[in-house]
C-alpha positions as CSV (number, residue, x, y, z in Angstrom):
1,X,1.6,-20.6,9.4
2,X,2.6,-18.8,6.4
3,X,0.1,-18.2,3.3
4,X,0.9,-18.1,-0.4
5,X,-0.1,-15.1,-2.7
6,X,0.6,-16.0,-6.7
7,X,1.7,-13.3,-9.3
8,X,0.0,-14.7,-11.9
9,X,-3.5,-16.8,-11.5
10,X,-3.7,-20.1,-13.6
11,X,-6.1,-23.0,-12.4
12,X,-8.4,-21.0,-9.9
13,X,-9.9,-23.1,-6.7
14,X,-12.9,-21.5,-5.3
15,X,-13.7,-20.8,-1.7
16,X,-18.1,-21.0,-1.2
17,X,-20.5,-20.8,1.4
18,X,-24.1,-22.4,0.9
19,X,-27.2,-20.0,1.9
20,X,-27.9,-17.1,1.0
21,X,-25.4,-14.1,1.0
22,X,-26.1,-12.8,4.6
23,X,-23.9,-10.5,6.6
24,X,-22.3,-12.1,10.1
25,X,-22.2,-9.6,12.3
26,X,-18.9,-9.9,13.7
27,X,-16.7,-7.9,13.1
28,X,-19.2,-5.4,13.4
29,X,-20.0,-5.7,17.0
30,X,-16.1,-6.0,17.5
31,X,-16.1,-1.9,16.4
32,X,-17.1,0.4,19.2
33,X,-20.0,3.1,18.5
34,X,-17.2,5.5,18.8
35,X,-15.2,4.5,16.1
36,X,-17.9,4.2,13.6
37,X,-19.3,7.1,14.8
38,X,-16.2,9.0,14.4
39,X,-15.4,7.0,10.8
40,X,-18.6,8.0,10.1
41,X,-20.1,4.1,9.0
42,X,-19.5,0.8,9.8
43,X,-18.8,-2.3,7.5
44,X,-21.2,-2.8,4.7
45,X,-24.1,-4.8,5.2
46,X,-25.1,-5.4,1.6
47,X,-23.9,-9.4,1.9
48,X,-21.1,-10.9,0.3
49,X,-20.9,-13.3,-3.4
50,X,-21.7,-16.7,-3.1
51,X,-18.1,-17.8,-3.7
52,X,-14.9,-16.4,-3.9
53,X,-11.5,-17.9,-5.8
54,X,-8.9,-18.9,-3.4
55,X,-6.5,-16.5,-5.4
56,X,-9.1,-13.6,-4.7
57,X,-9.1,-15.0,-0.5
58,X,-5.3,-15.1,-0.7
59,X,-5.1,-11.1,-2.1
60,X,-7.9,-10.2,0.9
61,X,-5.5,-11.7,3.5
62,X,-2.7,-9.5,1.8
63,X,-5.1,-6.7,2.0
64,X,-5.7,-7.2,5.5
65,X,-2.2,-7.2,6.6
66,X,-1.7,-4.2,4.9
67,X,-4.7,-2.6,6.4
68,X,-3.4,-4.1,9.8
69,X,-0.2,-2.1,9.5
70,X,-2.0,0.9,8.5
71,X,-4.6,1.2,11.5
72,X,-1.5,0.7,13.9
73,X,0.0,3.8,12.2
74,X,-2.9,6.0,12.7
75,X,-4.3,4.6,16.2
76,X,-0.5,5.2,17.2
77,X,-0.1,9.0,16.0
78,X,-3.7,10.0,17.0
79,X,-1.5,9.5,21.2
80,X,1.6,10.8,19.5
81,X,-0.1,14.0,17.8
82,X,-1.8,14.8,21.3
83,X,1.6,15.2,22.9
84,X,3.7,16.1,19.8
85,X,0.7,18.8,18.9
86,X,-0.1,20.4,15.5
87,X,1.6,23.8,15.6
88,X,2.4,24.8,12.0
89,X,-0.5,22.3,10.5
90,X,-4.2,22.8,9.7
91,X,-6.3,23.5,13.2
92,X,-8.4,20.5,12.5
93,X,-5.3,18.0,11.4
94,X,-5.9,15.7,15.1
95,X,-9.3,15.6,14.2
96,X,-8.9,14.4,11.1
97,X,-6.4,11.7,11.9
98,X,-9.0,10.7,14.5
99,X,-10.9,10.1,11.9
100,X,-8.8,8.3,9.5
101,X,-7.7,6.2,12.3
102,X,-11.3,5.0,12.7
103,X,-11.9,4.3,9.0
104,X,-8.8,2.4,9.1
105,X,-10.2,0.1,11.7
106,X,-13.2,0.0,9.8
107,X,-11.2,-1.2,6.9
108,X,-9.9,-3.9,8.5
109,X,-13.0,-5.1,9.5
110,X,-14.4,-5.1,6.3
111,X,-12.0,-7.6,5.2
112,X,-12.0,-9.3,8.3
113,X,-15.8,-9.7,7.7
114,X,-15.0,-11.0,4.4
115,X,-12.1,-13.7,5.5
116,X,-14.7,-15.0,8.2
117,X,-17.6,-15.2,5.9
118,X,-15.8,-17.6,3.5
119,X,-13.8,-19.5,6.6
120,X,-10.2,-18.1,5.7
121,X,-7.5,-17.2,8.1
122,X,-7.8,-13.4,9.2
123,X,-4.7,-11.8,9.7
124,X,-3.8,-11.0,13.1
125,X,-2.0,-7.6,13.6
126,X,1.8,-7.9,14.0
127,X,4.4,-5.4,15.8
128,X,5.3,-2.2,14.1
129,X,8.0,0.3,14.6
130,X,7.6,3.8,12.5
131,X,10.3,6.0,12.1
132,X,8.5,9.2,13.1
133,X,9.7,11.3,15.9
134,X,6.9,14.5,15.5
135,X,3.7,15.3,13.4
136,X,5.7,16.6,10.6
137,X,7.6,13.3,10.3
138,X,4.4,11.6,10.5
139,X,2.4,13.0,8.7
140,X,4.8,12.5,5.5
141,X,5.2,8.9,6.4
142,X,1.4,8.8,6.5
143,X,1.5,10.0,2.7
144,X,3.8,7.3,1.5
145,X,1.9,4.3,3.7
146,X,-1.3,5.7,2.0
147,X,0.0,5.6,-1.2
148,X,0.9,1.9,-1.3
149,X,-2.5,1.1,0.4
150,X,-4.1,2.9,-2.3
151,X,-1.6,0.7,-5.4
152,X,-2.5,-2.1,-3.5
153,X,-6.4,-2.3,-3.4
154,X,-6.4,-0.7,-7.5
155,X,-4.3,-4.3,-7.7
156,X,-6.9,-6.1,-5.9
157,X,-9.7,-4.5,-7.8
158,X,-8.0,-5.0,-10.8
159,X,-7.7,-8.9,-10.0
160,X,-11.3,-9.2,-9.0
161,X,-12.6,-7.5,-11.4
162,X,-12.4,-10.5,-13.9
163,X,-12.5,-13.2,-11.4
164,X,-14.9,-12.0,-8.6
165,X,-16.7,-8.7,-10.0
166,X,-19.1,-8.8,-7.1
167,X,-16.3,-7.0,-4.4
168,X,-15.6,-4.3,-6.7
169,X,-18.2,-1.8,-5.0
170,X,-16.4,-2.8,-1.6
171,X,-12.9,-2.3,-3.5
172,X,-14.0,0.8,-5.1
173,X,-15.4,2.3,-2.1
174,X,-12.6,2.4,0.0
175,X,-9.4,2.9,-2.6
176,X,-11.9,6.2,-2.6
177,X,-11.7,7.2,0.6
178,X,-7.9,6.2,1.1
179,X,-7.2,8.8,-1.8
180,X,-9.5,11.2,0.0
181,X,-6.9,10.7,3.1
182,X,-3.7,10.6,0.8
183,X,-4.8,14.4,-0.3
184,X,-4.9,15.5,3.1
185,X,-1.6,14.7,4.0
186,X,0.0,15.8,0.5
187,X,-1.4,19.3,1.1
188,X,-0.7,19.4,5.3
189,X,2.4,17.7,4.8
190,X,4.6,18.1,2.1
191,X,2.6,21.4,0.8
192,X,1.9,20.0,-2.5
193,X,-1.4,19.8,-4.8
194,X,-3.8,17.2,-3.3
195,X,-4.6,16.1,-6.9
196,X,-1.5,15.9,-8.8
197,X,-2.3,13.0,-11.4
198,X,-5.3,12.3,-13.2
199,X,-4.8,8.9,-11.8
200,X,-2.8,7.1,-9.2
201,X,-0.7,4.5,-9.4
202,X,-1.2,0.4,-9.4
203,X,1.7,-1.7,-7.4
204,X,1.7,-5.5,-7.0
205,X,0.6,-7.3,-3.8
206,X,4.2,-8.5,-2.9
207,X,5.6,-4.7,-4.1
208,X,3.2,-4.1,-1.0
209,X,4.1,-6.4,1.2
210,X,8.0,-5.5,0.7
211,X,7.1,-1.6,1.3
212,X,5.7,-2.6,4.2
213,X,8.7,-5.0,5.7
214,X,10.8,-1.7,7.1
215,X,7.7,-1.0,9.5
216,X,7.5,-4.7,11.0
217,X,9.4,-6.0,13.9
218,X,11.1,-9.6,12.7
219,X,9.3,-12.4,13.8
220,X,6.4,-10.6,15.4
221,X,3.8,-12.2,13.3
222,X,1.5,-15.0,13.2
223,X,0.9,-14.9,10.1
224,X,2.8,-13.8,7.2
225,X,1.9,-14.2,3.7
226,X,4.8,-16.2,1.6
227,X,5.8,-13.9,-0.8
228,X,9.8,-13.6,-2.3
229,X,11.6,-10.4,-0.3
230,X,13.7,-8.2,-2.3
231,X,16.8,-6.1,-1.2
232,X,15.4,-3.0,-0.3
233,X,16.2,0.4,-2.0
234,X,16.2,3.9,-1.1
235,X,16.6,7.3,-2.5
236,X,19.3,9.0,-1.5
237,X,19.3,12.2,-3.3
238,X,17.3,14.8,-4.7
239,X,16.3,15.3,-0.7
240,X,12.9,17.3,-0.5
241,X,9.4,16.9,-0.5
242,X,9.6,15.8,-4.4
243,X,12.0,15.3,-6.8
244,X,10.5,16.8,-9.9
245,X,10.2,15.0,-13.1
246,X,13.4,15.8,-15.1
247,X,17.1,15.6,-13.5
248,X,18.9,12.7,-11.7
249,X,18.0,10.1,-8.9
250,X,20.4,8.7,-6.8
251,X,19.0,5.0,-5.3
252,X,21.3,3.0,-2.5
253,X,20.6,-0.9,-2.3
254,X,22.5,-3.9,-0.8
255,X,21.3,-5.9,-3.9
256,X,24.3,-7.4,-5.6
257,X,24.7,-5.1,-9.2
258,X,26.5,-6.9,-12.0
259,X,25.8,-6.4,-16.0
260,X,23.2,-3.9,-17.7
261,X,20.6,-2.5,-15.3
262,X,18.4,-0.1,-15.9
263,X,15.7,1.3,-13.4
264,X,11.8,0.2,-14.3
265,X,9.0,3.2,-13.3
266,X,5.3,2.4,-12.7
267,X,3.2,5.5,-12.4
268,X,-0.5,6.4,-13.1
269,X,-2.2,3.7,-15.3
270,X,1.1,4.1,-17.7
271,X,3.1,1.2,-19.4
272,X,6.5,0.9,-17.4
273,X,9.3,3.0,-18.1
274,X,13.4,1.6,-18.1
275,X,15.8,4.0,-17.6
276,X,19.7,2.9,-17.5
277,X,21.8,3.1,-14.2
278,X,25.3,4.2,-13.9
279,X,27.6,2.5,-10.4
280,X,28.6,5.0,-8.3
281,X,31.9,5.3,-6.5
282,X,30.1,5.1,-3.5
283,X,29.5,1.4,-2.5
284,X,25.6,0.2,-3.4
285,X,24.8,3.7,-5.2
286,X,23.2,3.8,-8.3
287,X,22.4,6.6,-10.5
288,X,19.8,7.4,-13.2
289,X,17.2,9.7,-15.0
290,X,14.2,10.9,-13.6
291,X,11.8,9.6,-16.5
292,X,9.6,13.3,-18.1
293,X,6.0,12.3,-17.9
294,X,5.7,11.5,-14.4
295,X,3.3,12.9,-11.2
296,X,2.4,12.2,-8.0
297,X,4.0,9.6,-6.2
298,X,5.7,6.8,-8.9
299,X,7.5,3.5,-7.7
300,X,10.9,2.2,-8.7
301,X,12.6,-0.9,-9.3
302,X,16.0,-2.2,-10.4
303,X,15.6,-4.8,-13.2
304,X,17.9,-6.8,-15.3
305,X,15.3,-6.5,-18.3
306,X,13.1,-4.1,-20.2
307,X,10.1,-6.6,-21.5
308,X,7.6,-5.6,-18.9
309,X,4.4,-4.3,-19.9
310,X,2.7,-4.3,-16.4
311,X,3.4,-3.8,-12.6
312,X,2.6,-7.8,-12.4
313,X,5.6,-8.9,-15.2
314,X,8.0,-6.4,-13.8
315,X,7.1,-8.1,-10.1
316,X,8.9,-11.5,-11.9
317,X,11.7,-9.9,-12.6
318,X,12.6,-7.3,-9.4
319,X,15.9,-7.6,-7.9
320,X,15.8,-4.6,-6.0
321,X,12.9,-2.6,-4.3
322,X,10.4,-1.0,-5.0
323,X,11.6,2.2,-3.6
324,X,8.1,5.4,-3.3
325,X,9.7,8.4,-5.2
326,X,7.5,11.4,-5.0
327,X,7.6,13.3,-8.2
328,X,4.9,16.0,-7.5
């Protein structure tokens, strides 16, 4: 079974459940006290809308996935971190993975709770593989995942907003408390500011979904939404912690490169920004300018046009990507 997510919502369907909006208590009795003690609350009991739009259902079961991968990540490390240890980081830095790792199953609960409410498919977990060999290696993986969780529920947020208002204090609440984890492991990790942008940075559902392909073993789903995948692209050089925001960028992609390209940059709540790209001599290389004007961790692209005035137009017209380039 594969589900369909839409860039762009036209005639909306609508999922509803007659009664009154009353909490089922299932995936709450499926979270041990433990976890919620340690993530310090459960799923919110407040009830849930009378009815939801199949395109909102559709983004939650994107959402879960995404919170799938991330609770793997951190139930995996909080093992790994035991043996790897945390010489060199903050005392407390196992603690406090213990206790993202517990939010994070809480998260997925939450939207679990919401999928089961309204009678939608939840998202079963797949397999994942993580690059990360010790805490340091994790921990600045753990940044990057963060940070598309985070673009990813301000895109769900943003989509609800005008056409199912009543999640926005669920959505709010937790793109909150993922920020609240992304400082952490800015600061413990990559020893920058844990506030570097006066705000943080919106990326598409299927940008998501193709950020998180690297992590999933092939074929270990049951359920993966039906979105297009992009070629994947990486940056090869400035290496470091951050590039800065001024200089050159070097990006390597399989993606077949032909005509005028240029690079498109979402970052903050900022109109996109195209900067041209110059072939290396190296095979799949591309080079280009690190856009002034940007912070914290921006997204790139390659695109064949310069029209787009949102993360959702420049979705349409990706052929390559995104790639996570942290400015600052």
């Amino acid at each position: 079974m594969r589900l369909t997510t839409s860039i762009s919502v036209a005639l909306l369907a609508v999922v509803s459940v007659t009664g009154a909006p009353t909490r089922r208590q299932v995936s709450q009795t499926n979270l041990s006290a433990d976890v919620v003690l340690i993530a310090g609350g459960n799923v919110p009991n407040a009830g849930f809308p009378t009815a939801l739009s199949e395109s909102t259902i559709n983004d939650i079961q994107v959402a879960n996935f995404l919170e799938n991968l991330e609770s793997a990540f951190f139930q995996a490390a909080v093992t790994n971190i035991t043996t790897w240890g945390t010489t060199g980081f903050p005392d407390d830095t196992l603690d406090i993975i213990r206790r993202v790792a517990a939010q994070e199953q809480v998260h997925v609960a939450t939207f679990e709770d919401i999928l089961t409410h309204f009678k939608a498919a939840v998202i079963p977990p797949c397999q994942y593989r993580f690059p990360v060999t010790d805490t340091a290696s994790f921990l600045k993986l753990a940044q990057v995942i963060t940070s598309v969780g985070i673009g990813a529920v301000i895109n769900l947020a943003a989509t609800t907003s005008i056409i199912d208002p009543a999640l926005i204090q669920n959505l709010a609440s937790t793109v909150t408390n993922e920020a609240r984890q992304d400082a952490f492991f800015r600061q413990a990790a990559l020893g920058l500011v844990p506030n570097p942008t006066p705000q943080d940075t919106q990326i598409s559902a299927i940008w998501a979904l193709n950020l998180a392909l690297p992590f999933v073993v092939p074929n270990s789903c049951a359920l993966f939404p039906e979105v297009p995948i992009f070629p994947a692209m990486t940056v090869v050089a400035p290496t470091g912690n951050s590039t800065g925001d001024n200089g050159t960028i070097t990006f390597s992609t399989m993606a077949a490169v032909s005509g005028n390209m240029s690079i498109a940059w979402i970052n903050q709540a900022n109109l996109p920004v195209f900067t041209p790209v110059t072939r290396s001599r190296t095979a799949g290389q591309l080079t280009t300018s690190i856009p002034p004007g940007l912070g914290g961790m921006a997204f790139a692209a390659l695109v064949n046009q310069t029209t787009a005035k949102d993360v959702t137009a420049l979705t349409t017209m990706t052929l390559a990507g995104p790639a996570t380039v942290q400015i600052s």
